[in-house]
CHARMM internal coordinates of N, CA and C (Angstrom, degrees):
IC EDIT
DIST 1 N 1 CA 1.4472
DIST 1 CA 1 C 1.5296
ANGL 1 N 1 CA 1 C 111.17
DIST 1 C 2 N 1.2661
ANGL 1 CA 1 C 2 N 103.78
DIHE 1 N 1 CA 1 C 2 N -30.66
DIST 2 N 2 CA 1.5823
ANGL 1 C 2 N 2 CA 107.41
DIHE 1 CA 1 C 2 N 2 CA -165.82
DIST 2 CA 2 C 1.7956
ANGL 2 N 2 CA 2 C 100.03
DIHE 1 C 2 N 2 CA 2 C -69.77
DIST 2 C 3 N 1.1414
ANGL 2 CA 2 C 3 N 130.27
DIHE 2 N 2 CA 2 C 3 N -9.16
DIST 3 N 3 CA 1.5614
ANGL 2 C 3 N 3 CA 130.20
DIHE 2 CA 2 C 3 N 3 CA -169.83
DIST 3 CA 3 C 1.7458
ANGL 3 N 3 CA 3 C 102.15
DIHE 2 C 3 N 3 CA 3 C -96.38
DIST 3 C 4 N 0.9739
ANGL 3 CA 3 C 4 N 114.43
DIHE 3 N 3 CA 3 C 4 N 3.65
DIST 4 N 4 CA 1.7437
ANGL 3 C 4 N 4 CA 128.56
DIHE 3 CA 3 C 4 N 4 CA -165.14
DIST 4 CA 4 C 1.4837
ANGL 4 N 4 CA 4 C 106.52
DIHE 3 C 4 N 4 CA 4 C -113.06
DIST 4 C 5 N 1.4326
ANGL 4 CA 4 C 5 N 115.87
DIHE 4 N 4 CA 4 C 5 N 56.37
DIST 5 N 5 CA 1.2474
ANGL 4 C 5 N 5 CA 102.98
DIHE 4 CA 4 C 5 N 5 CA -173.63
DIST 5 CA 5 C 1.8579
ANGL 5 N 5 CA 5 C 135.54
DIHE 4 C 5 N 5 CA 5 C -71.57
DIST 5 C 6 N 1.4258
ANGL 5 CA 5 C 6 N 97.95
DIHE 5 N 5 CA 5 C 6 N 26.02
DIST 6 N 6 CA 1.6160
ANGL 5 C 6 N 6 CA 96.20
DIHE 5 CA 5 C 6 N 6 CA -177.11
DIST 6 CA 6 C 1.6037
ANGL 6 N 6 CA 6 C 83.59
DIHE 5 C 6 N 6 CA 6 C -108.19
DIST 6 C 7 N 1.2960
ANGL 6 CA 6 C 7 N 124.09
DIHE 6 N 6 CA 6 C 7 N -21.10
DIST 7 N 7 CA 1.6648
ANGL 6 C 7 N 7 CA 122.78
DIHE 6 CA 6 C 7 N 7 CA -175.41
DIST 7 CA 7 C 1.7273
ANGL 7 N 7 CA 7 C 127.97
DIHE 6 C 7 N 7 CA 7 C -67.03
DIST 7 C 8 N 1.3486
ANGL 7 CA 7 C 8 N 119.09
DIHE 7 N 7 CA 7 C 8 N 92.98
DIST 8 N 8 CA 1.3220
ANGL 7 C 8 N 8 CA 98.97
DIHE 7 CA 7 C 8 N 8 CA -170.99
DIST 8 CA 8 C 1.3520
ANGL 8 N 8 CA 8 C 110.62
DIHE 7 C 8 N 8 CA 8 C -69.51
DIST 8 C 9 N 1.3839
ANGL 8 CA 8 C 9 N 120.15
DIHE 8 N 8 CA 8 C 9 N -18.49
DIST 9 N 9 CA 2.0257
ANGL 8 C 9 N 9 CA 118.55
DIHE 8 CA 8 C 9 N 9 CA -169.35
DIST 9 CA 9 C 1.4510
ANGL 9 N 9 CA 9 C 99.55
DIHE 8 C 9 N 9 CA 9 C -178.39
DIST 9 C 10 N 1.5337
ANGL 9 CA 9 C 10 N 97.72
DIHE 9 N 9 CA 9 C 10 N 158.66
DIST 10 N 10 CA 1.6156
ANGL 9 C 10 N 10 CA 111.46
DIHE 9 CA 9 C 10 N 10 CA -171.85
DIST 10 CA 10 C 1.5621
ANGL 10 N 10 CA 10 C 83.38
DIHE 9 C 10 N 10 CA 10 C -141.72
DIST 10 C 11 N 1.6510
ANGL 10 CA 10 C 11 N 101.78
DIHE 10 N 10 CA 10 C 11 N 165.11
DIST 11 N 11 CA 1.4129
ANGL 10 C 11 N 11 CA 106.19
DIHE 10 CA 10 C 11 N 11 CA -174.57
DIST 11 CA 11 C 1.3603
ANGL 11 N 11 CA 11 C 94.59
DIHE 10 C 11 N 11 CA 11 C -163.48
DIST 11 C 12 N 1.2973
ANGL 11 CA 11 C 12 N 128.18
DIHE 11 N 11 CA 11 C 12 N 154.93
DIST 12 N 12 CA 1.4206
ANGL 11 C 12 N 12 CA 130.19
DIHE 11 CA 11 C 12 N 12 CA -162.78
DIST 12 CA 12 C 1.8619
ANGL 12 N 12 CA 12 C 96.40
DIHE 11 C 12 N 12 CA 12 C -88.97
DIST 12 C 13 N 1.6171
ANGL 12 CA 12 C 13 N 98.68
DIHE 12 N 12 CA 12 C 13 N 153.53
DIST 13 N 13 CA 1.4401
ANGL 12 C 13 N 13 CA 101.18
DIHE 12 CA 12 C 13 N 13 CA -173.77
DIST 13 CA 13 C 1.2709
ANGL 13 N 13 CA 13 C 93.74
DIHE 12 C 13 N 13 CA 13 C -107.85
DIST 13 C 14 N 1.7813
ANGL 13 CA 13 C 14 N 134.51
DIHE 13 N 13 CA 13 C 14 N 136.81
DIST 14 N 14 CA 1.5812
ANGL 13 C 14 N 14 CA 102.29
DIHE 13 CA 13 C 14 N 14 CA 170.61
DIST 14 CA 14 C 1.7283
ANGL 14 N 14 CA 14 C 84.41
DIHE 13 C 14 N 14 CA 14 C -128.69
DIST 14 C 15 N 0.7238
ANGL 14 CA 14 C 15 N 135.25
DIHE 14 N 14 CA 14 C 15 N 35.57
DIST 15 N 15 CA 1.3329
ANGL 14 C 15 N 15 CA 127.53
DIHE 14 CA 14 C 15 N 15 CA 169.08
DIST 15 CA 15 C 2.1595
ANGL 15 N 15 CA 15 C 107.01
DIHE 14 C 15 N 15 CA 15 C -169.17
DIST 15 C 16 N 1.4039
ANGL 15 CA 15 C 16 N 93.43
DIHE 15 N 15 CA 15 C 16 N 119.48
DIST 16 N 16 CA 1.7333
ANGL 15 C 16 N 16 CA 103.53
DIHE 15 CA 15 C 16 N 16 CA 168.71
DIST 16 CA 16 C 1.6347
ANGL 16 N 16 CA 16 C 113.47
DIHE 15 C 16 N 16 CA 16 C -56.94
DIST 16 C 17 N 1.2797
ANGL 16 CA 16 C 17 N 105.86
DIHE 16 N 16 CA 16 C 17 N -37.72
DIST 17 N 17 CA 1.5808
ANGL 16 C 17 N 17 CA 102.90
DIHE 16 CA 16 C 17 N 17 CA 170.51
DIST 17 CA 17 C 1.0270
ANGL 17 N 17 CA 17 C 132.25
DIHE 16 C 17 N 17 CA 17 C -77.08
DIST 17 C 18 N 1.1495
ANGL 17 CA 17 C 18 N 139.49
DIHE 17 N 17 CA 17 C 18 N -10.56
DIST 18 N 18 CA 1.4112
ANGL 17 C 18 N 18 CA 163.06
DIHE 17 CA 17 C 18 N 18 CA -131.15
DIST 18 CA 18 C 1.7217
ANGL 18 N 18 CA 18 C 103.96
DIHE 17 C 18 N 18 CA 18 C -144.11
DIST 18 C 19 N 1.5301
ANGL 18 CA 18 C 19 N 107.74
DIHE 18 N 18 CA 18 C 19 N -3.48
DIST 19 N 19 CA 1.9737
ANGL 18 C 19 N 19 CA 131.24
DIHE 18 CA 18 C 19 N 19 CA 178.21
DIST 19 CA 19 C 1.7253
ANGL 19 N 19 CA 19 C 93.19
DIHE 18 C 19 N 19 CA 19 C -59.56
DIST 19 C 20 N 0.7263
ANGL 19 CA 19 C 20 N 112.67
DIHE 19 N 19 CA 19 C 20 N -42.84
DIST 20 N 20 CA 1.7510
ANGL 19 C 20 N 20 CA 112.69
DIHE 19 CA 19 C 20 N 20 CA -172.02
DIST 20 CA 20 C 1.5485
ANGL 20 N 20 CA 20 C 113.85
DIHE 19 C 20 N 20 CA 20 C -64.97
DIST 20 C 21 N 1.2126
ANGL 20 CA 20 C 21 N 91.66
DIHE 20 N 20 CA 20 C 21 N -60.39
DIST 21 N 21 CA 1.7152
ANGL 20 C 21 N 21 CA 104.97
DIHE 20 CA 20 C 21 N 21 CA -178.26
DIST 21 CA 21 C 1.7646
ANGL 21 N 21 CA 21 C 96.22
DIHE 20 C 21 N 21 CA 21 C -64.32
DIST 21 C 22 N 1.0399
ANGL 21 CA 21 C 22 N 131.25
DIHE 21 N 21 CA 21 C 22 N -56.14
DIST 22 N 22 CA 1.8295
ANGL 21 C 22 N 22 CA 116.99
DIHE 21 CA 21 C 22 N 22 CA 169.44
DIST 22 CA 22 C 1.2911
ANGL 22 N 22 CA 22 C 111.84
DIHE 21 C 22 N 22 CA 22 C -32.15
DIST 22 C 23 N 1.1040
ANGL 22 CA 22 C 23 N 110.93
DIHE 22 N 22 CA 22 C 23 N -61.05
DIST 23 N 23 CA 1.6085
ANGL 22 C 23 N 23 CA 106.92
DIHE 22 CA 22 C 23 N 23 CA -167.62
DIST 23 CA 23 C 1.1973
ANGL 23 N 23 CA 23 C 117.49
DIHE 22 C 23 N 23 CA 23 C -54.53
DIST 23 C 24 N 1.8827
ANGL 23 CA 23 C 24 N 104.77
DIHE 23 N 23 CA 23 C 24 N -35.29
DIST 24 N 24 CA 1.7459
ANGL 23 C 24 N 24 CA 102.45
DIHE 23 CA 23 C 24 N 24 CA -163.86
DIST 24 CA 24 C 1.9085
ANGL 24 N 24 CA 24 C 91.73
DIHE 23 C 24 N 24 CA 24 C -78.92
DIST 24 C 25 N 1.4411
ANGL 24 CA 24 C 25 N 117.41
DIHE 24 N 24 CA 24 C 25 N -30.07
DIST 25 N 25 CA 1.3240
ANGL 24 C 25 N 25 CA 116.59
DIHE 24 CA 24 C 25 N 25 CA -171.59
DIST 25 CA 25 C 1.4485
ANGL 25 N 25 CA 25 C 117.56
DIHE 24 C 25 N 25 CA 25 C -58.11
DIST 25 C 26 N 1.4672
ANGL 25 CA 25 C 26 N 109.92
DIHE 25 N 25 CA 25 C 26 N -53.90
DIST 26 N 26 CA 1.5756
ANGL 25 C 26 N 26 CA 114.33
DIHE 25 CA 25 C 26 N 26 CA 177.78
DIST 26 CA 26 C 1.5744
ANGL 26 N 26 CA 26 C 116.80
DIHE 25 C 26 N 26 CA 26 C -100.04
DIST 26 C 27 N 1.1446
ANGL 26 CA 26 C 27 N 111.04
DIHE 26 N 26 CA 26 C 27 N 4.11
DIST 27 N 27 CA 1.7569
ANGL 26 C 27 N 27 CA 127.18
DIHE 26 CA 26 C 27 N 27 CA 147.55
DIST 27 CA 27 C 1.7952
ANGL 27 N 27 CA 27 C 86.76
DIHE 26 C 27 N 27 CA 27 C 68.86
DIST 27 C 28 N 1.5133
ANGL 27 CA 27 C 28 N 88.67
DIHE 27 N 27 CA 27 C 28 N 62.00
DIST 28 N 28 CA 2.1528
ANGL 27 C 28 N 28 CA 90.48
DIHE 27 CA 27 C 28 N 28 CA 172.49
DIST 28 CA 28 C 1.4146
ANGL 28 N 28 CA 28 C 102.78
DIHE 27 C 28 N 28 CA 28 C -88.00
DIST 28 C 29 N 1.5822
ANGL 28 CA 28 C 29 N 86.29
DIHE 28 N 28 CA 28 C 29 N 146.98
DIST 29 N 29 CA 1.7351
ANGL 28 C 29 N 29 CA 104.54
DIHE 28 CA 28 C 29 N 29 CA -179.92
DIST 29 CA 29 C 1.1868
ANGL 29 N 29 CA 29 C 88.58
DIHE 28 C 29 N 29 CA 29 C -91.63
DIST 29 C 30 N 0.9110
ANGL 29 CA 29 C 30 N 140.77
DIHE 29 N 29 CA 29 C 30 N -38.52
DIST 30 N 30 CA 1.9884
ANGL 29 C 30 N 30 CA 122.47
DIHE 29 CA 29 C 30 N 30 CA -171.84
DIST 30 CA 30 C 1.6746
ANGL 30 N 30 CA 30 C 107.58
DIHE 29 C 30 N 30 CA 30 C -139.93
DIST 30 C 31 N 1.3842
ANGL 30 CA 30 C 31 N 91.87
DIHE 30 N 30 CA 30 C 31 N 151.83
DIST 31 N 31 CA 1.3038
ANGL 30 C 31 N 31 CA 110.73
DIHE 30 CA 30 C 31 N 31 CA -177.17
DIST 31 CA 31 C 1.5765
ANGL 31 N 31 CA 31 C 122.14
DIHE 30 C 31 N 31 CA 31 C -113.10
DIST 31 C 32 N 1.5354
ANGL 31 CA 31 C 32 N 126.55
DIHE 31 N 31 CA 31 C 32 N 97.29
DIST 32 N 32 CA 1.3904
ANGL 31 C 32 N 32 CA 120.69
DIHE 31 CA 31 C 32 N 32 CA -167.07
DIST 32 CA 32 C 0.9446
ANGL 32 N 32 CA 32 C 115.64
DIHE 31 C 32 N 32 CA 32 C -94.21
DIST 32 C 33 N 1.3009
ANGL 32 CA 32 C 33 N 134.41
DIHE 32 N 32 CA 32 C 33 N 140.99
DIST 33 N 33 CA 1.6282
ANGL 32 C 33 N 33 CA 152.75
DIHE 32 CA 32 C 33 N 33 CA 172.13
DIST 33 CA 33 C 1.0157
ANGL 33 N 33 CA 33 C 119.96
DIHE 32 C 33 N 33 CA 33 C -121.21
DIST 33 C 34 N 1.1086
ANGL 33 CA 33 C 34 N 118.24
DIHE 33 N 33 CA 33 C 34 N 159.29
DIST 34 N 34 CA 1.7318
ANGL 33 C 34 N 34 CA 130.01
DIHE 33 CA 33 C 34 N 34 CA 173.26
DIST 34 CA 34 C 1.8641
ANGL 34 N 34 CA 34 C 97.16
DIHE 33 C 34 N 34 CA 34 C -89.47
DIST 34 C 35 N 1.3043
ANGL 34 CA 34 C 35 N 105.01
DIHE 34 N 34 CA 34 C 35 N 136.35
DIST 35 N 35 CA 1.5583
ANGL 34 C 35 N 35 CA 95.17
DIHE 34 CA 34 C 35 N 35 CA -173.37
DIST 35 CA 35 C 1.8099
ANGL 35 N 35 CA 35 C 125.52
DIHE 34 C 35 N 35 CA 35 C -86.05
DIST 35 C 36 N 1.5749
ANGL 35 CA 35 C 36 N 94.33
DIHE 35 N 35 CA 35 C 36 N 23.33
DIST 36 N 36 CA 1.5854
ANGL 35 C 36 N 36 CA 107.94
DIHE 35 CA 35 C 36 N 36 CA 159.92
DIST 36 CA 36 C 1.3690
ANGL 36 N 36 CA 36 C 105.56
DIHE 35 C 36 N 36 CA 36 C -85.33
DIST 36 C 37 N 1.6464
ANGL 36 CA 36 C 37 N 126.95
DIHE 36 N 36 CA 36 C 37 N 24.52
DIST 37 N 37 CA 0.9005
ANGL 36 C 37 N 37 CA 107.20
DIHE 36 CA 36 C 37 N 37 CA -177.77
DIST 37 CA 37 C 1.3776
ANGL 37 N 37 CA 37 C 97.71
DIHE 36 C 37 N 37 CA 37 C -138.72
DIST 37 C 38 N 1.4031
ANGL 37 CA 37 C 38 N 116.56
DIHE 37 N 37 CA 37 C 38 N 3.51
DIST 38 N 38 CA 1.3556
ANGL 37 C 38 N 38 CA 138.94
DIHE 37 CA 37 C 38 N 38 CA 160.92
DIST 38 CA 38 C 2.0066
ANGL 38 N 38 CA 38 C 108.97
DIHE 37 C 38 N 38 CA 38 C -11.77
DIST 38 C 39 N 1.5861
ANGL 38 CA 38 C 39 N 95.39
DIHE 38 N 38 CA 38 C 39 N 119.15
DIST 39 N 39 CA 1.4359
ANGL 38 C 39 N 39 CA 98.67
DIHE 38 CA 38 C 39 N 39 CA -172.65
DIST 39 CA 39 C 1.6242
ANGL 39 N 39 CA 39 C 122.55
DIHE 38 C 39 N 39 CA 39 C 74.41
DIST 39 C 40 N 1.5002
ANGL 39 CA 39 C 40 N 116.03
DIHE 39 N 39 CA 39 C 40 N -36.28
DIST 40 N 40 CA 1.4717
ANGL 39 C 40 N 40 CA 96.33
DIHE 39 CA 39 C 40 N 40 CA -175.96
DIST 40 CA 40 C 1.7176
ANGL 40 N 40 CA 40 C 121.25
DIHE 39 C 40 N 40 CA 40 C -70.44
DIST 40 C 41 N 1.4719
ANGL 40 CA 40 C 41 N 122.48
DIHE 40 N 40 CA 40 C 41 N -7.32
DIST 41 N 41 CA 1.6286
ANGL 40 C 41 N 41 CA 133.66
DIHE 40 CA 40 C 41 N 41 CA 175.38
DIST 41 CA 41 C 1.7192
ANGL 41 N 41 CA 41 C 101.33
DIHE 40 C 41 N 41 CA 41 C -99.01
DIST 41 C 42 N 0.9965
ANGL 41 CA 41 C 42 N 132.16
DIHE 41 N 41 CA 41 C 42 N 15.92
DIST 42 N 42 CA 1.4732
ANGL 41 C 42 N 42 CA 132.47
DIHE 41 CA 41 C 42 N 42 CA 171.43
DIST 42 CA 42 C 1.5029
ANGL 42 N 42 CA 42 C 108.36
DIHE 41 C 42 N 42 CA 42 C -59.36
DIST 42 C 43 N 1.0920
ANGL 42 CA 42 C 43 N 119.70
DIHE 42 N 42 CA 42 C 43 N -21.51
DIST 43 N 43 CA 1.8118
ANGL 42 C 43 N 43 CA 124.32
DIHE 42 CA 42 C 43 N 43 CA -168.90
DIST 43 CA 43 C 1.5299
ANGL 43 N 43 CA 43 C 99.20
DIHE 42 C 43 N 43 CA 43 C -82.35
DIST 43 C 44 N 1.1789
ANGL 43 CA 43 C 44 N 123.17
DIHE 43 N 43 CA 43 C 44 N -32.33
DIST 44 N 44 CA 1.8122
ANGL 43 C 44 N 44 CA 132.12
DIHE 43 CA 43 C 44 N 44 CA -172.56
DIST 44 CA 44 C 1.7289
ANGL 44 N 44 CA 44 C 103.50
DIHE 43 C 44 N 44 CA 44 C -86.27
DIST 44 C 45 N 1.4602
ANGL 44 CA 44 C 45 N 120.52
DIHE 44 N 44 CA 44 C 45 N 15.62
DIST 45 N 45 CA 1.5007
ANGL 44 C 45 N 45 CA 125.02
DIHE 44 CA 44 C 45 N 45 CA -177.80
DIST 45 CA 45 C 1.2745
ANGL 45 N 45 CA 45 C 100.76
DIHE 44 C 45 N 45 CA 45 C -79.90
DIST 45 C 46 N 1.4386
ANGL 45 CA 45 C 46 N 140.35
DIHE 45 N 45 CA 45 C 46 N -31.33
DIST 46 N 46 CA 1.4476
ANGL 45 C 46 N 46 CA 138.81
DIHE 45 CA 45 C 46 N 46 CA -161.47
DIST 46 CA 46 C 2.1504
ANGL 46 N 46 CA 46 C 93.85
DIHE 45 C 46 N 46 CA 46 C -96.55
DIST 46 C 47 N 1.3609
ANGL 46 CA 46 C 47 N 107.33
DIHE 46 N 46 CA 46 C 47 N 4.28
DIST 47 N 47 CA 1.3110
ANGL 46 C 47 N 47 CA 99.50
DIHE 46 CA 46 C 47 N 47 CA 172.82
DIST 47 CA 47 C 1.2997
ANGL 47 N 47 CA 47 C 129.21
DIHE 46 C 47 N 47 CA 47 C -107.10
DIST 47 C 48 N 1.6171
ANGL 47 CA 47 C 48 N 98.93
DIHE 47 N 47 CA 47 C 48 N -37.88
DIST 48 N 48 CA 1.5163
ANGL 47 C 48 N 48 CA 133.59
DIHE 47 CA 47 C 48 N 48 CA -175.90
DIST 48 CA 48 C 1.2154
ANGL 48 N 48 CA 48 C 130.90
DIHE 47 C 48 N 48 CA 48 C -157.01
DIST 48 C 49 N 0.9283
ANGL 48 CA 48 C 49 N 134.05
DIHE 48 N 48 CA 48 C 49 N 151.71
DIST 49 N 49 CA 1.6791
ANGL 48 C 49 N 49 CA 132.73
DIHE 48 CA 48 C 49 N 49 CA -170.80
DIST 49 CA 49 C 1.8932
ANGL 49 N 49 CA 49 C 95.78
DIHE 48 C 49 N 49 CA 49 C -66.48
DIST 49 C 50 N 1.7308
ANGL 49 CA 49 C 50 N 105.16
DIHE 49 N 49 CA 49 C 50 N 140.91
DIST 50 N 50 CA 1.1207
ANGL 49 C 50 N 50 CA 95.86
DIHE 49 CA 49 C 50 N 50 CA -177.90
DIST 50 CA 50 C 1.4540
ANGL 50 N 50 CA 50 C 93.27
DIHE 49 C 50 N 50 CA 50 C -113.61
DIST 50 C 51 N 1.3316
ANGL 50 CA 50 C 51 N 138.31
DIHE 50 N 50 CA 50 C 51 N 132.49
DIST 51 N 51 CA 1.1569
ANGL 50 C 51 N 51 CA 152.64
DIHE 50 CA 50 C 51 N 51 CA 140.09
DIST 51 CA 51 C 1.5302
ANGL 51 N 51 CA 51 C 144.27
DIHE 50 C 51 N 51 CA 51 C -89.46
DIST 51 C 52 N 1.5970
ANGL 51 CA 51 C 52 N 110.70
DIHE 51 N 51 CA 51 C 52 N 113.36
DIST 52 N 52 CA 1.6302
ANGL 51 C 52 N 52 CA 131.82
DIHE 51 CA 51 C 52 N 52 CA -168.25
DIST 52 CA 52 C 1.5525
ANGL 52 N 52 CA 52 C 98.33
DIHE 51 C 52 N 52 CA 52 C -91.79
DIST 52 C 53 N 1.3110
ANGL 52 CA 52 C 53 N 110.11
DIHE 52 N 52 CA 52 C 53 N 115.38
DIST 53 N 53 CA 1.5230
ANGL 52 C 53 N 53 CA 110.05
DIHE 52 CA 52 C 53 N 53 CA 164.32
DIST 53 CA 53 C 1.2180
ANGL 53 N 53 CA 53 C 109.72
DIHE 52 C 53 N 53 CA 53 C -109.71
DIST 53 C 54 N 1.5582
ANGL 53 CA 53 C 54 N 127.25
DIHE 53 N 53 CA 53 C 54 N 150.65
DIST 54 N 54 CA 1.1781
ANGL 53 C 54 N 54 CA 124.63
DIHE 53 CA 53 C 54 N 54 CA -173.82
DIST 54 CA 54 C 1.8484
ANGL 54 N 54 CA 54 C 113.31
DIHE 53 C 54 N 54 CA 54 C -79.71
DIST 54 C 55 N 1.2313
ANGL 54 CA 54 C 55 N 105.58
DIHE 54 N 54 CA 54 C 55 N 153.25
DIST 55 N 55 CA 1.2995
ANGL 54 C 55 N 55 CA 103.38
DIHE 54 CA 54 C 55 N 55 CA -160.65
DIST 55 CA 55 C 1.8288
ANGL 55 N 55 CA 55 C 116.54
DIHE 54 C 55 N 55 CA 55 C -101.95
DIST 55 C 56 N 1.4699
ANGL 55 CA 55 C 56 N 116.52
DIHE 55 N 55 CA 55 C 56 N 146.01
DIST 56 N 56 CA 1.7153
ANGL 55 C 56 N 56 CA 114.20
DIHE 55 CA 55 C 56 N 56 CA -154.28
DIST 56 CA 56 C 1.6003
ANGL 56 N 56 CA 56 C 98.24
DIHE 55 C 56 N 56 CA 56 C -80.42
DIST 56 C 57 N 1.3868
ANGL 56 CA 56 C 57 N 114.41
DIHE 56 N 56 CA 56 C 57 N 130.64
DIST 57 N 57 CA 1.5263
ANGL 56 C 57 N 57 CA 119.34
DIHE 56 CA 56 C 57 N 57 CA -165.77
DIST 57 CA 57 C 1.6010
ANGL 57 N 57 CA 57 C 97.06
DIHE 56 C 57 N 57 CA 57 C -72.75
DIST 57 C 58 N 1.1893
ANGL 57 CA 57 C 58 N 138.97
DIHE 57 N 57 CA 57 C 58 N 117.54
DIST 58 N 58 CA 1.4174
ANGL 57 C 58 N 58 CA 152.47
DIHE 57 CA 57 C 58 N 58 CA 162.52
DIST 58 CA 58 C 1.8008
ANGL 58 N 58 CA 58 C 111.81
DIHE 57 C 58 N 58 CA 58 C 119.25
DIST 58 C 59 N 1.1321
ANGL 58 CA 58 C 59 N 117.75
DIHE 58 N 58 CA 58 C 59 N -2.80
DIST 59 N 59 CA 1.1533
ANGL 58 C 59 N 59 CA 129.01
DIHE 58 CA 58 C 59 N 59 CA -149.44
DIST 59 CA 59 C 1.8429
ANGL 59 N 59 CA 59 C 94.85
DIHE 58 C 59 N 59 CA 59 C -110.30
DIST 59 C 60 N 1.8600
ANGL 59 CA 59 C 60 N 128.40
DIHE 59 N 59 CA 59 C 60 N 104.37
DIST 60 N 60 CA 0.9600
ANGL 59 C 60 N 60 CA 121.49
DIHE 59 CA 59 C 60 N 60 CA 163.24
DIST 60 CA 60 C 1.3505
ANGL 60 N 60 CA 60 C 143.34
DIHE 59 C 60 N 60 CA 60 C -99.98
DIST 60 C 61 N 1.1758
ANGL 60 CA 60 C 61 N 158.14
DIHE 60 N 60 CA 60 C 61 N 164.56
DIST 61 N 61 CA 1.1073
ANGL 60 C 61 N 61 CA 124.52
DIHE 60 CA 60 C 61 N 61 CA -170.54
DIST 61 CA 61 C 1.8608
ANGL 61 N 61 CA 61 C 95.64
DIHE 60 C 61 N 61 CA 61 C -96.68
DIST 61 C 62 N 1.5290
ANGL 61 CA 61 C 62 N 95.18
DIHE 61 N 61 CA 61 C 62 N -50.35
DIST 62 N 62 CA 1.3085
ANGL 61 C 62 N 62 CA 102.28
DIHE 61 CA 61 C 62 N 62 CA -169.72
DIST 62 CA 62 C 1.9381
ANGL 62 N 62 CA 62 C 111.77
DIHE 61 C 62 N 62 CA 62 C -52.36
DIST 62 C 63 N 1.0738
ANGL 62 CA 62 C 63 N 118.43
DIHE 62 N 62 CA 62 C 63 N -32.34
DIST 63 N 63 CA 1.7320
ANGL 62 C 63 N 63 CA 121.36
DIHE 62 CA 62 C 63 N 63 CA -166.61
DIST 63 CA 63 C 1.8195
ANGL 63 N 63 CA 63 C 86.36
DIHE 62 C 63 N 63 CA 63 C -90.34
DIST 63 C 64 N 1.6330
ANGL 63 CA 63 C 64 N 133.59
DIHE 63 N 63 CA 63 C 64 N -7.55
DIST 64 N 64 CA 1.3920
ANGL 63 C 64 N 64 CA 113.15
DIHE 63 CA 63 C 64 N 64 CA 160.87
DIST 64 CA 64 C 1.1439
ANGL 64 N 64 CA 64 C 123.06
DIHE 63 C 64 N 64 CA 64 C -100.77
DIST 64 C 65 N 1.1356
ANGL 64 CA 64 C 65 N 107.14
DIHE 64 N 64 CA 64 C 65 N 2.46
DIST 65 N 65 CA 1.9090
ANGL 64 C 65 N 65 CA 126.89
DIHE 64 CA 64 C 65 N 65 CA 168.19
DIST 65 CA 65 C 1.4020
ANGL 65 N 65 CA 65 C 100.00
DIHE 64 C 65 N 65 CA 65 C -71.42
DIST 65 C 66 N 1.3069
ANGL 65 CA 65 C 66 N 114.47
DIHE 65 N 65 CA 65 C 66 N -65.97
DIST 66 N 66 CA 1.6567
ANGL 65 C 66 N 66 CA 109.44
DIHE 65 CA 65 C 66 N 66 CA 175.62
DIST 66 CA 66 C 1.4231
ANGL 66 N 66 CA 66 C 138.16
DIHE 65 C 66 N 66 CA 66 C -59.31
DIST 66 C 67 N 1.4675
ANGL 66 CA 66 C 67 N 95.49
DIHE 66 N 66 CA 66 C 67 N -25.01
DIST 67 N 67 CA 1.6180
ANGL 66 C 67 N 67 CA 101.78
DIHE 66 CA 66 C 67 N 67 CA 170.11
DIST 67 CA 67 C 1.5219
ANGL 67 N 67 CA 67 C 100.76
DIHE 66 C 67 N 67 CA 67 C -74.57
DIST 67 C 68 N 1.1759
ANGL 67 CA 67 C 68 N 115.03
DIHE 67 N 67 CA 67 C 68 N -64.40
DIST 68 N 68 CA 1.6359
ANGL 67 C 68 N 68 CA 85.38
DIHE 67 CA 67 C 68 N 68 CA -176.50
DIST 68 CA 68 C 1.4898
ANGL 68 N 68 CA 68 C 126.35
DIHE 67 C 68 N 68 CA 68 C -70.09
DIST 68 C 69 N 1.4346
ANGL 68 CA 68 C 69 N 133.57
DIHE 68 N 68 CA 68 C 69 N -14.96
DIST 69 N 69 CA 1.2656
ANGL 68 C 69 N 69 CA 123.54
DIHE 68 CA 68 C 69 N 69 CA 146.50
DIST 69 CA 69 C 1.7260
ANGL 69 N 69 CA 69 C 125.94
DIHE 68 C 69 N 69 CA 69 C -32.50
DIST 69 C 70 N 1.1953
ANGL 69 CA 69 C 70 N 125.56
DIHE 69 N 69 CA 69 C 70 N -51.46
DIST 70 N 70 CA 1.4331
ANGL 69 C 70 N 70 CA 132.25
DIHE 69 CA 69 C 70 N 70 CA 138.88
DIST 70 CA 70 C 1.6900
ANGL 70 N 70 CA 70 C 112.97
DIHE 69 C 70 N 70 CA 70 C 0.35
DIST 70 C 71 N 1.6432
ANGL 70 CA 70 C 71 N 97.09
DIHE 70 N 70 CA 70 C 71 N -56.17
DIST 71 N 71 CA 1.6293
ANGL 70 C 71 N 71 CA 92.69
DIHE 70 CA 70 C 71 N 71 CA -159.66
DIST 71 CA 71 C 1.4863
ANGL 71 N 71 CA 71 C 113.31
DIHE 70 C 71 N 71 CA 71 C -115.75
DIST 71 C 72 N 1.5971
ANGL 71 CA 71 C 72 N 109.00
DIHE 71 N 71 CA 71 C 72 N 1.20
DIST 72 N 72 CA 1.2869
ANGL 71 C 72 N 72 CA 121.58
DIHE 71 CA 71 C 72 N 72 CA 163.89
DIST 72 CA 72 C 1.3798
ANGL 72 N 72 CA 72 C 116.72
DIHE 71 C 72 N 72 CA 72 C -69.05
END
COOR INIT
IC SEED 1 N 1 CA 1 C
IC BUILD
């Protein structure tokens, strides 16, 4: 985190439903997404800025979760 200098803090997400209550907990100014997810965080706009970034063509999150599960 410390190499991210626009980042004041990161915090683990363990639940998508539970996105609301994070925000109000650690009081985030913005909310980032991958923009396959375009529109479904629109409800968290009256909390925090919601932000869609476009997403890297071959690049998953979920199939690099498992590769390194592999080696955990």
């Amino acid at each position: 985190m410390s190499a991210l200098s626009f980042v004041d803090d990161v915090f683990l997400e363990e639940s998508l439903e539970l996105k609301g209550e994070y925000i109000k907990k650690f009081n985030a100014d913005i909310l980032v997404m991958g923009d396959d997810w375009k529109g479904r965080f629109d409800m968290f706009k009256n909390l925090c800025e919601v932000l869609y970034l476009p997403r890297t063509d071959g690049i998953s999150t979920t199939k690099l979760i498992a590769e390194i599960k592999k080696y955990g």
